[in-house]
Structure formats: C-alpha cells, structure tokens
C-alpha positions as a printed Julia matrix, in Angstrom:
173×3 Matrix{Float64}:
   6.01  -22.76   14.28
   8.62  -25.4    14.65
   6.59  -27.35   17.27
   3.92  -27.66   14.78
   6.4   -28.64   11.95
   7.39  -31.55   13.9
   4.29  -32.52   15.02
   2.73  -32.79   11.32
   6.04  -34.86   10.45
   5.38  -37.15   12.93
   1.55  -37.98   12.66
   1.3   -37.35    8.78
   1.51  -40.11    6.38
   3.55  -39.26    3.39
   1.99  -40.45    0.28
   3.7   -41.45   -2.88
   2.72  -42.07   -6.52
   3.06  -46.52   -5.63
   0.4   -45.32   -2.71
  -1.93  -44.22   -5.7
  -1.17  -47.08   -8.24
  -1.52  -49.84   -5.54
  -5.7   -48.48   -4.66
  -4.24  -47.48   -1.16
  -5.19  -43.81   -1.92
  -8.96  -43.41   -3.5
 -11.44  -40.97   -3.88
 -15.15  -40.95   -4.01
 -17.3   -39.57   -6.51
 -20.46  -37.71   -5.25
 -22.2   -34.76   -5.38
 -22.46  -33.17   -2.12
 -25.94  -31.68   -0.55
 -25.09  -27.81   -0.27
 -28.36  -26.52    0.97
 -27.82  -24.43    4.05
 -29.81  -22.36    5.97
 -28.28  -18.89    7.24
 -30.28  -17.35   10.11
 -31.08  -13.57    9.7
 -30.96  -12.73   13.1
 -32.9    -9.43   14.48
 -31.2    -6.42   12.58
 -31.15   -8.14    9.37
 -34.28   -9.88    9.74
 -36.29   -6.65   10.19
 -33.98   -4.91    7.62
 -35.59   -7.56    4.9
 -38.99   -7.75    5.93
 -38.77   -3.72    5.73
 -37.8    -3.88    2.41
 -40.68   -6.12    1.18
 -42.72   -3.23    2.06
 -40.71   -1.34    0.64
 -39.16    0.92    3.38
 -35.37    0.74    4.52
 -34.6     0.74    8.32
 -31.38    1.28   10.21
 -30.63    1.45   13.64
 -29.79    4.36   15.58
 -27.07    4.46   18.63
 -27.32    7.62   20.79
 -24.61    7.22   22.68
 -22.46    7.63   19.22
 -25.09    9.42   17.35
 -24.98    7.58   14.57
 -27.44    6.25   12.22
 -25.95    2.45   10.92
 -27.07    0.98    7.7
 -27.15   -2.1     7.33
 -28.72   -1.91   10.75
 -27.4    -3.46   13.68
 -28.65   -4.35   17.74
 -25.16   -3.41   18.84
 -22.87   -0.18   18.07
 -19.19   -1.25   17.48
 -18.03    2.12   18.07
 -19.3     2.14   21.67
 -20.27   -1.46   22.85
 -23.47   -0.88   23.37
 -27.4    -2.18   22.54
 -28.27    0.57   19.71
 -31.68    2.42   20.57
 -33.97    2.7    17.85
 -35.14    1.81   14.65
 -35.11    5.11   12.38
 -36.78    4.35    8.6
 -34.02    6.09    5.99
 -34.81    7.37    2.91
 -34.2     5.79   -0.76
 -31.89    7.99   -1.9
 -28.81    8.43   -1.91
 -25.42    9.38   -3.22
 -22.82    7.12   -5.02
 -19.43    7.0    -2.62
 -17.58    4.43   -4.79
 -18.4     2.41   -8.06
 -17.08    0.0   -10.64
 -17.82   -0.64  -14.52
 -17.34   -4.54  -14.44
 -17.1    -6.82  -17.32
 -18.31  -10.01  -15.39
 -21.8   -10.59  -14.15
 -23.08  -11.81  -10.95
 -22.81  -15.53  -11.48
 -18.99  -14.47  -12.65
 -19.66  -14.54  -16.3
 -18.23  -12.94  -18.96
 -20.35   -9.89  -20.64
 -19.84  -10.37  -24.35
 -19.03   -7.25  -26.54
 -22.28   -5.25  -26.74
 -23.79   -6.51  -23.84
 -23.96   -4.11  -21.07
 -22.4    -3.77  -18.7
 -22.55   -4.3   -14.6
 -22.63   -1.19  -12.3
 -22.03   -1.98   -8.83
 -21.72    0.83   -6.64
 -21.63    1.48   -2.74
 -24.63    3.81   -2.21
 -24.78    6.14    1.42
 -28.36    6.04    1.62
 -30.07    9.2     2.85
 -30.89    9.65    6.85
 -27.84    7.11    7.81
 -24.53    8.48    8.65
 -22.04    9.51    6.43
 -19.82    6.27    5.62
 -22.73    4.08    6.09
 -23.67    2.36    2.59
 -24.98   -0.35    0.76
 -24.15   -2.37   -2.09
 -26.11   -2.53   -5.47
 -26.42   -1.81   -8.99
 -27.04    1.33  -11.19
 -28.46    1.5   -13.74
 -30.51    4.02  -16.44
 -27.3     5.76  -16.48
 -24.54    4.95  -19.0
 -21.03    3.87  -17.26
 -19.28    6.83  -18.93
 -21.37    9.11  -16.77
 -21.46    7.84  -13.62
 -19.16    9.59  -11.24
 -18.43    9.65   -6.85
 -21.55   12.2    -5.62
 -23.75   10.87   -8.04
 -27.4    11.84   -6.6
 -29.36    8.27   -6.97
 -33.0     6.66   -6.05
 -33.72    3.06   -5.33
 -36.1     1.59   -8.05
 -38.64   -0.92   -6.11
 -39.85   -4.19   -7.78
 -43.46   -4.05   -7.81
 -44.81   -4.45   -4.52
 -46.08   -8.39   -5.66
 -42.96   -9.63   -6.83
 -41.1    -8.63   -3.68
 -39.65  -11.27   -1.5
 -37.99   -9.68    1.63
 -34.32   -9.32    0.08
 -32.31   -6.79   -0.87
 -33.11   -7.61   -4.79
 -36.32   -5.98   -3.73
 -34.75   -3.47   -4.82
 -34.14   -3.17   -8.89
 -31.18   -0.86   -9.09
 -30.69    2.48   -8.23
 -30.79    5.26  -10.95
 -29.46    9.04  -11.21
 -32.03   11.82   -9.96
C-alpha cells in the first residue's frame, strides 16, 4: 500500500483551481456510442432460443446430481463439463420476493399505480436453490408469501423474441 502511495505522488500531477481558470484543464462535450454487443455463449444461448418456443432448459451434472437453472456447460460444484440438457417445467414456487416502489427503468411508481413484484422463482425439475428472477403478477402484494405455488405466463408465441421477457410474469396456481 505504501509503495503505491508513493508511486501515485510521484507520477500524478496535482491540479489546482489556477490549472482550471488558465484552460490547462478542459473537458469535452460528447455523447458517447454505448452500443455493445454481449455474446450469449452455449448455455445461455440455448436457454433463450428455448424460451422462444416456449420451453425452459437447464443443464444436468451427474457427477453432482444436480439439475442447474440458469443452465450451464460446466458444474461449479465439481469442475466438470455438465451432461445433459433436461427441459424443466414452468412452474414453480416463490423462494424470496419484494414489493418495490420503483420500476425497471428506476422510476418512481406514483400513488395508485401498482406496484412491482420481483421474486426469485425455483422452477420445477431444477434443484432446490436453483431459481430465476421475474415478476408476479395477478396476485395482489399483500398476498404473496415464500412457497407461493406459481406458473410462467408466455407471450404469445409471435411476439416472442428469444429472452427471458418471453415470459410475461408468473402468477399464483
């Protein structure tokens, strides 16, 4: 820690407010290209494709016999190539859940407009402890509770794009 302490003080330049008066600091106004690209992989790739169809897959490892979702080539329990894809069901049951005030995009929800239900689902057919991410909804926030009993609700099959917002929400069974 001290090596690198001395090292910044000797190859930083110390700026001060006559640095910024005098134009020898300046910025530059743009607006940056933020376009990326993010590459699936294999797991994941198949994982979203499955879902346009309207199917969830996970990935089994027999060595650990476990079930992973969201599905993975490698077990991290173990160290090894998992085995098998094994199609899960689309039910589940709610492990952990939160009534939020803020949407998606991180805005505020106005009194008397609903609210956001996100909720860690352990879908059917993968191990326990292996879960996913969503919304509920059809189900006021006052009565949703840990062991909830949910089912996925598909977007119709044309509007589906290969994400997990193929799926709508999930609601109580």
């Amino acid at each position: 820690m001290e090596i690198t302490a001395r090292l910044i003080e000797k190859t930083a330049t110390p700026l001060s407010h006559k640095d910024f008066v005098q134009g020898k600091v300046f910025t530059v106004d743009c607006e940056p290209d933020l376009r990326y690209a993010w590459d699936d992989g294999v797991a994941i790739g198949r994982y979203l494709k499955e879902l346009k169809q309207g199917r969830i897959m996970a990935r089994r490892c027999r060595e650990c016999d476990r079930i992973m979702l969201p599905p993975r080539m490698f077990c991290e329990r173990c160290w090894r190539i998992t085995d098998e894809w094994v199609q899960v069901e689309d039910t589940g049951t709610v492990n952990t859940f939160a009534i939020s005030h803020v949407d998606w995009t991180a805005g505020r929800i106005h009194k008397g407009q609903r609210f956001y239900t996100p909720a860690v689902i352990e879908i059917d057919g993968a191990s326990a402890g292996m879960g996913i991410l969503h919304l509920l909804d059809e189900v006021a926030p006052e009565k949703i509770f840990v062991g909830m009993r949910v089912k996925a609700v598909w977007r119709p099959e044309a509007e589906r794009v290969g994400a997990i917002t193929d799926i709508k929400y999930f609601k109580p069974v």
